[in-house]
N, C-alpha and C positions, 0 to 999 in steps of 0.2 A: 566493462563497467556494468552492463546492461548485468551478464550474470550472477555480478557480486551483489548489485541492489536485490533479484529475485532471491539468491540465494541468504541475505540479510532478512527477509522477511518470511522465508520460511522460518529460519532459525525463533525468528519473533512470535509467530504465532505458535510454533513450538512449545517454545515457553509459555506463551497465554495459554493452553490448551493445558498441559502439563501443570500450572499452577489452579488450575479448573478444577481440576479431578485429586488437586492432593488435597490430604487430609486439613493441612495447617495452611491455609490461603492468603496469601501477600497480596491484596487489592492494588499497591504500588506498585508493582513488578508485571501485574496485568494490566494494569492501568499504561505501562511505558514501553509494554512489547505491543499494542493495542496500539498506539501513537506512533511504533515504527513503520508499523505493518500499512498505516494507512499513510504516512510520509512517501513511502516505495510506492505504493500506487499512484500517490499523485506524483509524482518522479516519472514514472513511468507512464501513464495516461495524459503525460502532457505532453508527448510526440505526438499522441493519437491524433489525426486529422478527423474535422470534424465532419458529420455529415451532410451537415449542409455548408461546407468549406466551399464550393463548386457554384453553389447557388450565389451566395453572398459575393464573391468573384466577379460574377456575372452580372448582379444587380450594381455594382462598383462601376463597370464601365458602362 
């Protein structure tokens, strides 16, 4: 799963990138591979432990 989300978001900034540099610019279509790209990251940076995860723990007991 984890590869399909990284792999959805290259595809998305692909497209953002791609619509950047063409001639005829779809603000829409960068606007919603823009909004994938950053969905997948919070998808993904929300396993991230935190770092002060260990502190807060400690200050708990």
């Amino acid at each position: 799963m984890k590869a399909f989300k990284i792999l959805i978001m290259i595809l998305a900034i692909s497209v953002a990138l791609y619509e950047q540099v063409s001639d005829d610019k779809n603000i829409y279509i960068m606007v919603i591979a823009i909004a994938v790209f950053m969905y997948g990251m919070m998808q993904l940076s929300a396993k991230t432990p935190s770092k002060n995860q260990e502190k807060e723990e400690q200050d708990v007991e």
